[in-house]
C-alpha positions in Angstrom: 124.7 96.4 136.5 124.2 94.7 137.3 122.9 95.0 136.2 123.2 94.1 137.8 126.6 91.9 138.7 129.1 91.1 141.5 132.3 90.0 143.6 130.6 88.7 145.7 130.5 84.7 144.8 133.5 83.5 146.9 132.9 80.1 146.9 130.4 77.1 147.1 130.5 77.2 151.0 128.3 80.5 150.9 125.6 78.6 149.2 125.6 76.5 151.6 125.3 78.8 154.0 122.6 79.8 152.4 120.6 77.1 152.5 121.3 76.3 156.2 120.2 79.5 157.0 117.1 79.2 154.9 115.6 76.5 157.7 115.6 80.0 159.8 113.9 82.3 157.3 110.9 79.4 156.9 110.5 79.6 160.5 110.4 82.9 160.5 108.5 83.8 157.5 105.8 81.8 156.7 103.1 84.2 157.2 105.2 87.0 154.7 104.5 84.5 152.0 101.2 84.1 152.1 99.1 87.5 153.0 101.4 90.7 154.1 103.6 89.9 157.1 102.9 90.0 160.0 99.2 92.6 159.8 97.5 90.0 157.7 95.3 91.2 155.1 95.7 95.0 157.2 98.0 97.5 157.3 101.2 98.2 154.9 102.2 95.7 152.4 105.8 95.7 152.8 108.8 95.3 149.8 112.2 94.7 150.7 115.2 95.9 148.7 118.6 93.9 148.9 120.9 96.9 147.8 124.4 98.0 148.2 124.7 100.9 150.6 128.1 99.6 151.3 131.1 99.1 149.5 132.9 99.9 145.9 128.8 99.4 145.1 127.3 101.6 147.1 126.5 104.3 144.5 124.0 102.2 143.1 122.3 101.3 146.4 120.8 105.1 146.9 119.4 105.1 143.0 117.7 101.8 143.0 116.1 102.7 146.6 114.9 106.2 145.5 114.1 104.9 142.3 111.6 102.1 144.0 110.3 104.3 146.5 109.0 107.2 144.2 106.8 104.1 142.1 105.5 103.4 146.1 105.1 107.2 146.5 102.6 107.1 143.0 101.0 104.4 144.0 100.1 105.0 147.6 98.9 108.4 146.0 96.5 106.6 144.0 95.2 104.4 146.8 97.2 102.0 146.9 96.7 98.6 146.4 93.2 97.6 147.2 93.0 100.2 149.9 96.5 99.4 151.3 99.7 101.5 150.8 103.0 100.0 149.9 105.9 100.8 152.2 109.9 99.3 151.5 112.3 97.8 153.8 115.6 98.0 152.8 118.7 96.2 153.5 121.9 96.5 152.4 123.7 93.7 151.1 127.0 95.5 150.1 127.5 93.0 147.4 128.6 90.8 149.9 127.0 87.2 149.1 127.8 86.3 153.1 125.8 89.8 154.1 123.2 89.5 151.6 122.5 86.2 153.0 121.6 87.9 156.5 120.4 90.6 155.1 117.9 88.7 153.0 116.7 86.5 156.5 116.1 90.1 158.2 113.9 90.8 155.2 111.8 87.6 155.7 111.7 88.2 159.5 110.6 91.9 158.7 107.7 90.7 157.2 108.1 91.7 153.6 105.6 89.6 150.6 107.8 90.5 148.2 111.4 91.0 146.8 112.3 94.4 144.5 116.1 94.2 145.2 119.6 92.8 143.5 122.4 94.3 142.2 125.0 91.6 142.6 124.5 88.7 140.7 126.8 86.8 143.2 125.3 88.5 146.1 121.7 87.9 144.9 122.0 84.4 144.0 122.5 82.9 147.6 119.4 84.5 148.9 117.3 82.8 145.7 116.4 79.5 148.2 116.1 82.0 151.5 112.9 83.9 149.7 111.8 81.0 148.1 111.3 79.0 151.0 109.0 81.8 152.7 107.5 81.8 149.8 108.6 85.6 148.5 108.6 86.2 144.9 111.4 87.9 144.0 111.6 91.2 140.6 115.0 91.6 140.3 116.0 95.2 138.8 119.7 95.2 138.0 121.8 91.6 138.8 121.1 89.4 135.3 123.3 86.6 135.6 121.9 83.5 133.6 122.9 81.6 136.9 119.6 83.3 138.6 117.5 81.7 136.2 119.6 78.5 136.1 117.7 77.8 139.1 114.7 77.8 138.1 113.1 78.7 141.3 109.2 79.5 140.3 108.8 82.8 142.2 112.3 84.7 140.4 112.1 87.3 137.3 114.6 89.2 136.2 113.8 93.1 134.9 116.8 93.5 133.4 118.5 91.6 130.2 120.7 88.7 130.8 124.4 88.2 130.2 123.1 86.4 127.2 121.4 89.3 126.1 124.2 91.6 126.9 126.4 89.3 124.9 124.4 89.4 121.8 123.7 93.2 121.9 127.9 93.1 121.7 128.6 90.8 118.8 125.3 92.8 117.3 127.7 95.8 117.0 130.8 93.6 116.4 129.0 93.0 113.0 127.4 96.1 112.7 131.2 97.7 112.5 132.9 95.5 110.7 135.2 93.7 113.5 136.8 90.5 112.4 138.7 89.2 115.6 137.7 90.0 119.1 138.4 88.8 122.9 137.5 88.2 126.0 138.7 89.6 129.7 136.5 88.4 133.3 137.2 88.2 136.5 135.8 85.1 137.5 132.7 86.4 139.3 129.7 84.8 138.5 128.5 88.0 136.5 131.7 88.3 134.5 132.9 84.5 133.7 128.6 84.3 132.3 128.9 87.5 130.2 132.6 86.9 128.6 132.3 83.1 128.0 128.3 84.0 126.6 130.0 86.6 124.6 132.9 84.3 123.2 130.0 81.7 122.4 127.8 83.9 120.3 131.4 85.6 118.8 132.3 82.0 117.3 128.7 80.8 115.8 128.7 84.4 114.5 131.8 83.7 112.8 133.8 86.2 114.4 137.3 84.7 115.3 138.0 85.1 119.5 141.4 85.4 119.9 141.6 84.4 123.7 138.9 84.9 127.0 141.7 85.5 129.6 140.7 86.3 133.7 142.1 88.3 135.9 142.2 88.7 140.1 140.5 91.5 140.5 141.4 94.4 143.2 144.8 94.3 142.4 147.0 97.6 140.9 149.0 95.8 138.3 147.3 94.3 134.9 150.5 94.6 132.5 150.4 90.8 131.9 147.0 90.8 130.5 147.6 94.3 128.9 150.6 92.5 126.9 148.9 90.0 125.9 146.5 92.1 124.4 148.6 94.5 122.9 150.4 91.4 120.9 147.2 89.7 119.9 145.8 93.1 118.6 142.2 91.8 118.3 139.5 94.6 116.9 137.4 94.6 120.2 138.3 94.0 123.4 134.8 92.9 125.8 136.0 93.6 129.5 132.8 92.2 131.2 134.3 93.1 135.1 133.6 96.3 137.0 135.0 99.8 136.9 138.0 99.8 139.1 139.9 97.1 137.6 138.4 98.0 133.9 139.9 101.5 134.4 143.1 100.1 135.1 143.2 97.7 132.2 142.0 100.4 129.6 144.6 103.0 130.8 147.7 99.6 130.9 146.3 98.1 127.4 147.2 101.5 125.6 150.8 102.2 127.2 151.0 99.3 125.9 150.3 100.1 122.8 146.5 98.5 122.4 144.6 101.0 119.9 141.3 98.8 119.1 138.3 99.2 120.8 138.0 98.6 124.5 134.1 97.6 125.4 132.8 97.1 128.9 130.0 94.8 130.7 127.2 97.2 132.4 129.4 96.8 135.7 131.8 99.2 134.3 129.5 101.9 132.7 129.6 104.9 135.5 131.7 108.0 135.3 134.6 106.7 137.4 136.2 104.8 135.1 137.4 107.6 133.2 138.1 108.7 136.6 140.3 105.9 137.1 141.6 105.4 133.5 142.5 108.8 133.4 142.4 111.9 130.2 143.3 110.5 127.2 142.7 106.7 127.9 139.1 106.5 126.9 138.8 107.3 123.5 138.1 104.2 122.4 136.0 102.9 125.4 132.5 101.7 124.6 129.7 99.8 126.4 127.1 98.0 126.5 124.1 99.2 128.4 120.4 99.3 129.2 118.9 103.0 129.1 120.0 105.1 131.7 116.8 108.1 132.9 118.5 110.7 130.5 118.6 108.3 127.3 115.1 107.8 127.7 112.8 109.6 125.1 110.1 111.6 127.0 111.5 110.9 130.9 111.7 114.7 131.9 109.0 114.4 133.9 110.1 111.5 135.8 113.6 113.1 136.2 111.8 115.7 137.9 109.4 113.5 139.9 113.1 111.7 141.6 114.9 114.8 141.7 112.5 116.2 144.0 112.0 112.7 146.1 116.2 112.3 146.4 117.8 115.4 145.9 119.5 114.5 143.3 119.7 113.3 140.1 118.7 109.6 139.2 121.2 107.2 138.3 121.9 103.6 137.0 119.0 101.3 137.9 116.9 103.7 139.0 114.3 103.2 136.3 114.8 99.0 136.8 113.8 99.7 140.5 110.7 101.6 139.6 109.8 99.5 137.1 110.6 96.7 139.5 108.1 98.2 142.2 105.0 98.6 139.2 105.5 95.1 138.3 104.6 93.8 141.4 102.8 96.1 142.4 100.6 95.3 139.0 101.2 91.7 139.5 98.7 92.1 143.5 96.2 93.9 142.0 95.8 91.0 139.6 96.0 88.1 142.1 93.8 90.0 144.5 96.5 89.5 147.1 99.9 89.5 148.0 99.4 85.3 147.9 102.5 83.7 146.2 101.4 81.5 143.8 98.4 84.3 142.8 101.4 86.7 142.2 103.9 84.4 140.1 100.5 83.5 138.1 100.3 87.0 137.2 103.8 88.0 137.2 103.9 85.0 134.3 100.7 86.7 132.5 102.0 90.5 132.0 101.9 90.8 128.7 103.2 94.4 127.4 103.0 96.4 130.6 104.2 99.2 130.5 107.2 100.4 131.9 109.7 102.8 131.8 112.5 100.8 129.7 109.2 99.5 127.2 106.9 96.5 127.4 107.5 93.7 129.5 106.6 90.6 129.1 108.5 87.8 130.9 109.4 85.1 128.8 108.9 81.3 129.9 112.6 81.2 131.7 111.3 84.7 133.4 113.8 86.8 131.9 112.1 89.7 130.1 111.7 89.1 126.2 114.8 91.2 124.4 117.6 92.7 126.4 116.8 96.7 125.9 120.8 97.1 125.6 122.0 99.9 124.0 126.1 100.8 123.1 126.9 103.6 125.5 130.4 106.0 125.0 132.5 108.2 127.1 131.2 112.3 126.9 135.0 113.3 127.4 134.0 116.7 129.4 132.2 114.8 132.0 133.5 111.3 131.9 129.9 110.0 131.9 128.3 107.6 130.1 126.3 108.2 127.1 123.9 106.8 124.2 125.5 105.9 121.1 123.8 103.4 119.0 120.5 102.1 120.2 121.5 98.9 117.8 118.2 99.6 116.4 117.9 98.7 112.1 
């Protein structure tokens, strides 16, 4: 969500935080870039995760962990990688672009050769120049703003689709159903402002008409204003590209207010408390949009298993990203011979169809994956969760 996806981006001052903090991560980390931390060519290669463990997040943080650590678990059962095991260091960033900046610098100190974490876009961006000054390329599982790749940092590739992606896989089933007139709702995160204005872009050259993109603050209790509005301008869809606390709110306040067309979210919305929050009876007409969760995945009872038995409980969003995240790399060292950082973007930018839980991967010159794998999820009214609706295949 993320996916990955964030509140964190307060302001340009934490960028530039960043970067003065990133004079202490190339001190610190030079030897992480170049050939496993501080044991050399010996010993564990180490992965760090950047995950929320903290927060209105930290759900998320526990599946993409578990998720990465039973792909280390397969592979260390198979020998590793050229003899060595994998082992991951994780940190938790609580979608907090100020933590995630120190978090990140702990990871370079620990010694890590590679980056498998990010949920926040807005949290994950700041630590882009920390890891690429020590020379750590960095698979991101779940944040896909179109701002990470706007940087065009060499050693960054994103596993999941990008707001762009997202966007299109929405106006895909705008036109699939019919809809004439849709808008737009963000709340000015990096995450959300990308995947509303991308999605009001593709609307218009699509020739749907976008009645208005509006923004709200979030964390407040009280979203009449921009429920009204809606209400009167009665467009067919509704894309609310912010997270699940506010998106609840605005769901349940848009139909008192007598909104009856149909209320999409952004990936940071799709988990089973917002039908907590919106309440019985307000999610009728709620839809998403949605890269394959473990359950929608055609032949993954095995692998459901496999985590169950590793975490205890059942996998959740991002857990398959974070696997997949972990094989990449992993993949990606084998090829270069090395945990070296210019062998590893080399073959990070020469996968071609590997394999991986959410289908092929091949990362496209940008390094965003080619297609988005988004899917149109719905409500299961007895549970609240999340489910597959239309794959927007044919």
């Amino acid at each position: 969500m993320h996916t990955r996806t964030t509140r964190a981006l307060r302001a340009l001052s934490v960028v530039v935080a960043a970067g003065a903090l990133v004079l202490t991560a190339g001190c610190s980390g030079g030897l992480a870039g170049g050939g496993g931390g501080a044991t050399g060519d010996s010993g564990p290669i180490k992965l760090g995760m950047l995950a929320p463990f903290s927060g209105s997040e930290s759900a998320f943080g526990n599946y993409m962990k578990n998720g990465a650590q039973l792909a280390i678990n397969e592979i260390n059962a198979k020998g590793g990688i050229d003899g060595r095991k994998l082992s991951l260091e994780v940190q938790d960033d609580a979608c907090d672009a100020t933590t995630a900046v120190a978090a990140a610098n702990k990871l370079v100190t620990d010694g890590v050769v590679a980056s498998v974490g990010g949920y926040c876009s807005g949290a994950t961006l700041p630590t882009l120049p920390i890891f690429n000054e020590a020379k750590i390329p960095m698979v991101i599982p779940a944040a896909n703003s179109n701002e990470l790749v706007k940087q065009k940092l060499p050693g960054v590739f994103l596993i999941n689709g990008t707001g762009t992606q997202q966007a299109a896989a929405a106006v895909k089933y705008a036109q699939k159903s019919g809809i004439k007139t849709v808008a737009a709702i963000n709340d000015a995160t990096a995450y959300s402002k990308d995947l509303a204005d991308s999605f009001a872009q593709q609307a218009k050259d699509a020739g749907l008409t976008v009645d208005f993109n509006a923004v709200i603050t979030p964390g407040e209790n009280d979203y009449s204003a921009v429920a009204t509005q809606l209400a009167n301008a009665k467009p067919d869809l509704v894309y609310w590209t912010g997270y699940y606390q506010e998106g609840g709110l605005i769901a349940r306040q848009s139909k008192d207010a007598g909104y009856s067309g149909t209320f999409l979210v952004g990936d940071g919305s799709v988990d089973a408390k917002f039908a907590e929050i919106a309440g019985k009876g307000y999610t009728e007409n709620v839809l998403g949009t949605f890269t394959q969760t473990p359950d929608m995945l055609k032949g993954a009872d095995q692998w459901i298993a496999d985590y169950k038995k590793l975490a205890g409980a059942a996998p959740g969003p991002y857990s398959t990203q974070s696997y997949d995240a972990v094989n990449v790399v992993a993949e990606a060292m084998k090829t270069a011979k090395g945990t070296d950082f210019d062998g590893v973007v080399k073959a990070l930018e020469g996968l071609k169809d590997f394999k991986t839980l959410a289908g092929p991967l091949t990362f496209l010159p940008d390094h965003t994956r080619s297609g988005g794998g988004f899917v149109i999820v719905s409500i299961d009214p007895s549970t609240g969760q999340f489910v597959l609706k239309d794959d927007l295949q044919g």
